[in-house]
Every structure is written in C-alpha cells, then in structure tokens.
VOPAGU-2260 file (C-alpha; in pm, 1 decimal, decimal comma):
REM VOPAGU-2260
SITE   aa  ch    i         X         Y         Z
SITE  UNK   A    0    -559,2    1586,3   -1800,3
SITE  UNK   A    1    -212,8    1509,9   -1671,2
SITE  UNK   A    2     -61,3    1161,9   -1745,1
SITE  UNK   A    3     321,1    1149,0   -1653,6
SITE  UNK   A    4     562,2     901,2   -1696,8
SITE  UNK   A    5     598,5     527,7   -1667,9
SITE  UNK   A    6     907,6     336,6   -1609,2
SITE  UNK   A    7    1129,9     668,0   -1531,1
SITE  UNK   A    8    1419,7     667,8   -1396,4
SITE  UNK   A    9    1478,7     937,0   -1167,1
SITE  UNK   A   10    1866,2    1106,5   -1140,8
SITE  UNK   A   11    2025,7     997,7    -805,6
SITE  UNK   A   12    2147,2    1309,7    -796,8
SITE  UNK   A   13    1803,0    1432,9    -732,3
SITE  UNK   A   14    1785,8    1181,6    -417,5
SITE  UNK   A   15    2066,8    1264,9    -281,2
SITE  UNK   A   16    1959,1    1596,7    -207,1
SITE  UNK   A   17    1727,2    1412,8      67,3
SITE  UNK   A   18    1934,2    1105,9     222,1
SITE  UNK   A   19    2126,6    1159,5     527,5
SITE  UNK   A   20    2352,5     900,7     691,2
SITE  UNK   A   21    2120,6     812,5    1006,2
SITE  UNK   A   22    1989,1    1073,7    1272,7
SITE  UNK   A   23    2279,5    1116,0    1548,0
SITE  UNK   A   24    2231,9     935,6    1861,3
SITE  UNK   A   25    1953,3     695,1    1667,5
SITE  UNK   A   26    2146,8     363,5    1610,7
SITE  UNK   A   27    1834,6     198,9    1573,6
SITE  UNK   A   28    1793,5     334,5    1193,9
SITE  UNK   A   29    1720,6      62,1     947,9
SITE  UNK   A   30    1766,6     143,4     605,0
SITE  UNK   A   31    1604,6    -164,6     412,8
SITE  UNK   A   32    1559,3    -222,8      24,9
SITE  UNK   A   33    1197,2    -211,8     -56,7
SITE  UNK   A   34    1027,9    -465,6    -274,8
SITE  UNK   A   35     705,9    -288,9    -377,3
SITE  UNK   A   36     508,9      48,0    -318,3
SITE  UNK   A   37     199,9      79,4    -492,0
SITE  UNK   A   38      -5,0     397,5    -390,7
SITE  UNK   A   39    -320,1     518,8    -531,6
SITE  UNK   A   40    -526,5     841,3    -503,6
SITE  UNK   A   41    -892,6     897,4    -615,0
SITE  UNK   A   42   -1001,1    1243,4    -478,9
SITE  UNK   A   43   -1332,8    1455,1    -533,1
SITE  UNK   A   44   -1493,9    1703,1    -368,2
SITE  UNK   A   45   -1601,4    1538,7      24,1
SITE  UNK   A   46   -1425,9    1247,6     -82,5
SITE  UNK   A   47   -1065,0    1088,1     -97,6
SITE  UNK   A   48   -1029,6     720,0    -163,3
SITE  UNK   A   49    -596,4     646,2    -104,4
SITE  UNK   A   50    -444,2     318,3     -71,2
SITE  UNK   A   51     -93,2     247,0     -13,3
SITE  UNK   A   52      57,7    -107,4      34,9
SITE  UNK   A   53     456,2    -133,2     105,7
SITE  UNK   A   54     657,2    -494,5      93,6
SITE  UNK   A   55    1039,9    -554,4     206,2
SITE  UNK   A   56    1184,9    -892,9     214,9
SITE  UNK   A   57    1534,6    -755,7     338,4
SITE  UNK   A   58    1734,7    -926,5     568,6
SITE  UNK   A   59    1806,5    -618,4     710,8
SITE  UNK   A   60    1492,8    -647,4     889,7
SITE  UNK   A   61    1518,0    -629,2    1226,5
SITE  UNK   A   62    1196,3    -770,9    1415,7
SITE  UNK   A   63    1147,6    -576,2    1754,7
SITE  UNK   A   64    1221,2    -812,6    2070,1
SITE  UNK   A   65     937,0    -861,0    2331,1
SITE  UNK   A   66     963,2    -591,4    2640,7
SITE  UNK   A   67    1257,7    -396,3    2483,9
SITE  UNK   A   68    1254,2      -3,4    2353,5
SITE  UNK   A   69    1062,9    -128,8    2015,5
SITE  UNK   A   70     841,6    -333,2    2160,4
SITE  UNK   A   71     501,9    -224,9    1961,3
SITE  UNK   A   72     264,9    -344,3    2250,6
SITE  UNK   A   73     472,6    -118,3    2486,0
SITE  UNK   A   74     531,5     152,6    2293,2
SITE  UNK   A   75     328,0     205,1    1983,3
SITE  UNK   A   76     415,8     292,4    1665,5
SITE  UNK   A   77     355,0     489,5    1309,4
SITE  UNK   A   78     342,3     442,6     954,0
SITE  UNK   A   79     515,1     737,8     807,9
SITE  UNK   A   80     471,6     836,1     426,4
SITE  UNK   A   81     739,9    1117,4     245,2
SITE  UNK   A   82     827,8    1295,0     -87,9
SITE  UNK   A   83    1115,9    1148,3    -153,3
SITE  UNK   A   84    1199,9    1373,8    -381,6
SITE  UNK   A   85    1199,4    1739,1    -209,7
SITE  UNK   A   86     840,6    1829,1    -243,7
SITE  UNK   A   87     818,3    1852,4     131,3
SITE  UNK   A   88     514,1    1627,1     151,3
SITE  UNK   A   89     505,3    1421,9     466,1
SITE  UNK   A   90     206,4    1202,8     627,4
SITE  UNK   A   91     237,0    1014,5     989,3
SITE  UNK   A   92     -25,3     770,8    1079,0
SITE  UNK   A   93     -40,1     668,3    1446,0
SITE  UNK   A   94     -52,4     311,6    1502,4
SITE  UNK   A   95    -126,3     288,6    1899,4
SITE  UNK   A   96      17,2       6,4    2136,7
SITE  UNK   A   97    -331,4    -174,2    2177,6
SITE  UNK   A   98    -394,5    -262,9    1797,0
SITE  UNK   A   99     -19,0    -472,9    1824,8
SITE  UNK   A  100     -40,1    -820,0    1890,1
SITE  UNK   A  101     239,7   -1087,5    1954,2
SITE  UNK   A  102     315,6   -1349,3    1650,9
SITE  UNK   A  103     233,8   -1614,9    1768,2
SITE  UNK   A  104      17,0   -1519,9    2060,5
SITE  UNK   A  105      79,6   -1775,0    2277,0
SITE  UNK   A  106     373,2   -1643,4    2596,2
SITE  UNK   A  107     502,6   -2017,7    2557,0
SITE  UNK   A  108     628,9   -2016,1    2203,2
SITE  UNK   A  109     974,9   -1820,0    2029,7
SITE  UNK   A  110     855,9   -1438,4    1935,3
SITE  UNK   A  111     802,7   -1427,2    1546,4
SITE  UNK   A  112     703,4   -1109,7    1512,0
SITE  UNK   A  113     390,3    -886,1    1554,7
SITE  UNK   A  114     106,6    -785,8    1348,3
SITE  UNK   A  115     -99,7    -465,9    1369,5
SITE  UNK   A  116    -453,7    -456,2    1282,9
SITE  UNK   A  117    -719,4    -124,6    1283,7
SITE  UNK   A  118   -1016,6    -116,4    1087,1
SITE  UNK   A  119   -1307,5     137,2    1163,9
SITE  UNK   A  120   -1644,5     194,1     950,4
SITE  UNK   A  121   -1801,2     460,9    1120,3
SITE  UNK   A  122   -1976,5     626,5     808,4
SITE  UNK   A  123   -1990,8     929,4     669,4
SITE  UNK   A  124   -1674,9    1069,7     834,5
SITE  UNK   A  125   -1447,1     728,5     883,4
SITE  UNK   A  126   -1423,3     397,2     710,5
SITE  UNK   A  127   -1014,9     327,1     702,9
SITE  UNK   A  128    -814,0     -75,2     733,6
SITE  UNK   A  129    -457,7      -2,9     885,6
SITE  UNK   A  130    -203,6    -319,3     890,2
SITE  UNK   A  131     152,5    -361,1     955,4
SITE  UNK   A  132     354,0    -722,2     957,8
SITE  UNK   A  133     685,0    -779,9    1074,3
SITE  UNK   A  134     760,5   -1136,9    1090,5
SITE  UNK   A  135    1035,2   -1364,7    1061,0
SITE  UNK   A  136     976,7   -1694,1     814,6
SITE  UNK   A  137    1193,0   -1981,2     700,9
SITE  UNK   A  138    1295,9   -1776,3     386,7
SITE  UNK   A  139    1372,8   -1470,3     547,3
SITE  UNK   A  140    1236,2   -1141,4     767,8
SITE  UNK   A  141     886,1    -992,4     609,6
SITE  UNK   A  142     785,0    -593,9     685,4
SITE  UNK   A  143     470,5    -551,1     480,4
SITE  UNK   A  144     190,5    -231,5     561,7
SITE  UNK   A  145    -131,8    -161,6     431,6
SITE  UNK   A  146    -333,4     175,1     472,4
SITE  UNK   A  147    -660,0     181,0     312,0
SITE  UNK   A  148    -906,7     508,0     327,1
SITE  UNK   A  149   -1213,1     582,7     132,6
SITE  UNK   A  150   -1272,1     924,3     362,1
SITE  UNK   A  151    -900,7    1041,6     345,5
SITE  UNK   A  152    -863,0    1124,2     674,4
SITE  UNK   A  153    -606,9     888,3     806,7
SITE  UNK   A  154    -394,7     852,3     487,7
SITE  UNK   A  155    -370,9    1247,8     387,3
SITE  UNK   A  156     -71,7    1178,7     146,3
SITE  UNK   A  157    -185,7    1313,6    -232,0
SITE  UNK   A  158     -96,2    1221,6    -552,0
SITE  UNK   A  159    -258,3    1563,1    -737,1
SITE  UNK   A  160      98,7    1645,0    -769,2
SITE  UNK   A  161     232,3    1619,3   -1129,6
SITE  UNK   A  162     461,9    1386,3   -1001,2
SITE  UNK   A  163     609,5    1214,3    -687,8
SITE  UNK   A  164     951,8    1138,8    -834,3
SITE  UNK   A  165    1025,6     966,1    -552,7
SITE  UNK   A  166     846,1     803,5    -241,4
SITE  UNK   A  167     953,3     715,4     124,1
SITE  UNK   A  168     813,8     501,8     348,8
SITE  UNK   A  169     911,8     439,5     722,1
SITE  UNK   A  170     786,5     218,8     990,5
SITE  UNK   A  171     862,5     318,4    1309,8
SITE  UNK   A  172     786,6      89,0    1641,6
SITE  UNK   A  173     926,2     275,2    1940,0
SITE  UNK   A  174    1315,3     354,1    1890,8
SITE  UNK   A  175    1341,3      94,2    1594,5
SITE  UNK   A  176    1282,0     248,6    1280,0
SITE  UNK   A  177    1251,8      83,1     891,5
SITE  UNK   A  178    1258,0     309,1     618,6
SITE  UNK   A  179    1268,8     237,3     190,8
SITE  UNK   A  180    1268,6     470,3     -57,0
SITE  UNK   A  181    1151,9     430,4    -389,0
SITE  UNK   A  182    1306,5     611,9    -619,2
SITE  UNK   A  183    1502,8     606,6    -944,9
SITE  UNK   A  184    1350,3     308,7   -1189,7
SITE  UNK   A  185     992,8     391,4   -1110,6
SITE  UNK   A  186     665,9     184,0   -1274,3
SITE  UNK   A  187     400,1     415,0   -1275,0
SITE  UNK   A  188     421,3     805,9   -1178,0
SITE  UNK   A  189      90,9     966,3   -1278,2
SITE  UNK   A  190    -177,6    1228,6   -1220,2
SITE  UNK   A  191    -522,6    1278,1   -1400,2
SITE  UNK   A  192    -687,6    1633,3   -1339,9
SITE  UNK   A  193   -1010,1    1552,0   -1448,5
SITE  UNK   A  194   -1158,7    1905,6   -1371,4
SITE  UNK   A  195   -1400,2    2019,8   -1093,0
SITE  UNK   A  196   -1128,2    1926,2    -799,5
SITE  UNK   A  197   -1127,1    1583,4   -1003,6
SITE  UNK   A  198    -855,2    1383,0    -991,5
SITE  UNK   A  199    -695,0    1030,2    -998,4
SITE  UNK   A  200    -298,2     953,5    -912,4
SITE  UNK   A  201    -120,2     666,1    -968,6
SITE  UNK   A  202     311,9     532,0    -765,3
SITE  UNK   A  203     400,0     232,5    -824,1
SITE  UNK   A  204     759,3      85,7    -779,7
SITE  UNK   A  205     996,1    -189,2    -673,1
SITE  UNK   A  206    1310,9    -320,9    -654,6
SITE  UNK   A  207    1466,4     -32,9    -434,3
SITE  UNK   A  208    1779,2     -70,1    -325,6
SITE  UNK   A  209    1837,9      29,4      80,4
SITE  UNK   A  210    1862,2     390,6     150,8
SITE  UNK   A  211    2197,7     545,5     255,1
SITE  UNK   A  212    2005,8     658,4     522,7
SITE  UNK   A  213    1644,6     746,3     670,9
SITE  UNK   A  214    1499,7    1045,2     518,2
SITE  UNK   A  215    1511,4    1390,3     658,2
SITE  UNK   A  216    1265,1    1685,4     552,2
SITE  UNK   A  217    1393,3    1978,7     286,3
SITE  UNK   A  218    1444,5    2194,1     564,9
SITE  UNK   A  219    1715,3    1960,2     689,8
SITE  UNK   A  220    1531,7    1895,9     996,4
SITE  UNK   A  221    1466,6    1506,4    1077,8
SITE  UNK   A  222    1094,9    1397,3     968,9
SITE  UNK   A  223     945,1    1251,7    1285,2
C-alpha cells in the first residue's frame, strides 16, 4: 500500500521548473487562480473509474464573445489535464462545437456565457458525463468542468503515481485559453496499490494562486 501525504506543501522551486510566461504570439493566455481540483482514480483490471471536477471564481475570467475566435459553438474546444510537476503526464479531452450551447439561449438576450454538456452510456466500452461552465453572475465570472468516466477512456489521466505534486488544468475554447495550477499547499496527494493492478488515487486542492503562465511540457515544447 502507498498512502502519501496530506496537506503538503510543494517547493515553488519545483514549479517553476514548468511555468513559462505565455506561448509567443498567443495573447489570448489566461492564467486564472483556481478554487478547487478534486481528482479521483479507482483502477482494476478492464476497469478505470476517474473523476475530476475543477472551480475558478477569478475575475480574470474571460467569457468567450458570440461569433469571435473563442466562440465554443464555432470552434470547439478541450479540457486539458497536466503533471504539474514534471512527470510529463498530459490528457486532452475533445469537447466538439455541437455539445456548446449559448447562456441564455435565447439570440434576444445579453451573452452570459456557454455551457457544455456530453454524456454517453453505451455499455461495456463507454459510459462518461463531460461539462464545462463559463458564465458571468452578479458576484463575479464562474469557469467550472466536470469529467466523469467509469470505463477510463475519455479521462486517461492516472493517479497510480506515488504522487502528483502538482496538477494543471486548462480549458481551451478556440484561441482563448484558461489554465490553474494546483500546486504548493495541497489537501490530499495519495496512492493505494492494493495488489493485482489494484489501485485507488486520491488530488485534492484549492486556493491556487494564478499561474505565471500556461504550462508547457518537460521537453519545453508547448502542451497543446
């Protein structure tokens, strides 16, 4: 059995290594403090049960204008899950143009935002619920996404590591793209071999300050 840490706080030295100061040419970078990540992972042999649910509040937020270059029911999008930490660990789920719908749906009222909605149950191979929020309320600009798997294969990020140390997440809707990373004062950072390609892993953490930047791969090259 491997149980790890809770409540660590991981060097920013370490994430360092793995910030850059925005892509060149891409001003449409959006570093944004994240509020909550919690991630789990409950794997056996023929199946992988993974959740992942991510929450910003930042005013940072920018929510994509209707017809432009980030305009989700043009263009499409992804939900994009790193190692923030150097591991090299890096998961992009598609999340096409059709699934995005205008908040609220009615032409005739001020855009609010858009919401993104995919959920299939086509058992034994796929039973997955994909959502992604961006909308602007009275208190403030909202980003929240969900990914939920029982087969594993939409969300293949794993948590059979040791440890994550550190976690990225990035929305990205056309040229527009939100990222947080969780790192440093971390709640829960935990794996359980139980044997027998047994396992069950555990991120959790919130409170992340903004990013100096969107994250890039170990290799230096830009994650896409």
């Amino acid at each position: 059995m491997r149980t790890l840490r809770t409540w660590m706080a991981v060097p920013l030295g370490v994430l360092a290594l793995v910030l850059v100061p925005g892509r060149p040419g891409r001003a449409a970078d959006v570093p944004v403090a994240g509020d909550k990540v919690k991630m789990k992972d409950a794997t056996q042999p023929g199946v992988a049960q993974r959740k992942v649910i991510f929450v910003s509040y930042d005013t940072a937020i920018v929510i994509p204008s209707e017809g432009g270059s980030a305009d989700p029911s043009l263009t499409g999008g992804a939900l994009e899950i790193h190692n923030g930490a150097g591991s090299g660990e890096s998961v992009t789920i598609p999340l096409p143009a059709e699934n995005w719908l205008r908040v609220p749906r009615s032409v005739e009222k001020p855009l609010r935002g858009w919401k993104y909605k995919e959920v299939v149950k086509d058992l034994p191979t796929s039973n997955y619920k994909l959502k992604v929020v961006f909308k602007q309320r009275l208190s403030g600009p909202l980003l929240r996404a969900l990914a939920k798997d029982s087969r594993g294969n939409v969300v293949g990020y794993t948590l059979d590591e040791p440890t994550q140390g550190a976690v990225a997440i990035e929305v990205v809707t056309g040229d527009l793209r939100h990222c947080a990373l969780f790192g440093g004062l971390v709640r829960s950072d935990e794996s359980d071999d139980l044997g027998g390609d047994v396992f069950r892993g555990v991120f959790t953490a919130s409170d992340a300050d903004a990013p100096a930047g969107c994250i890039a791969s170990p290799s230096g090259a830009f994650v896409r």
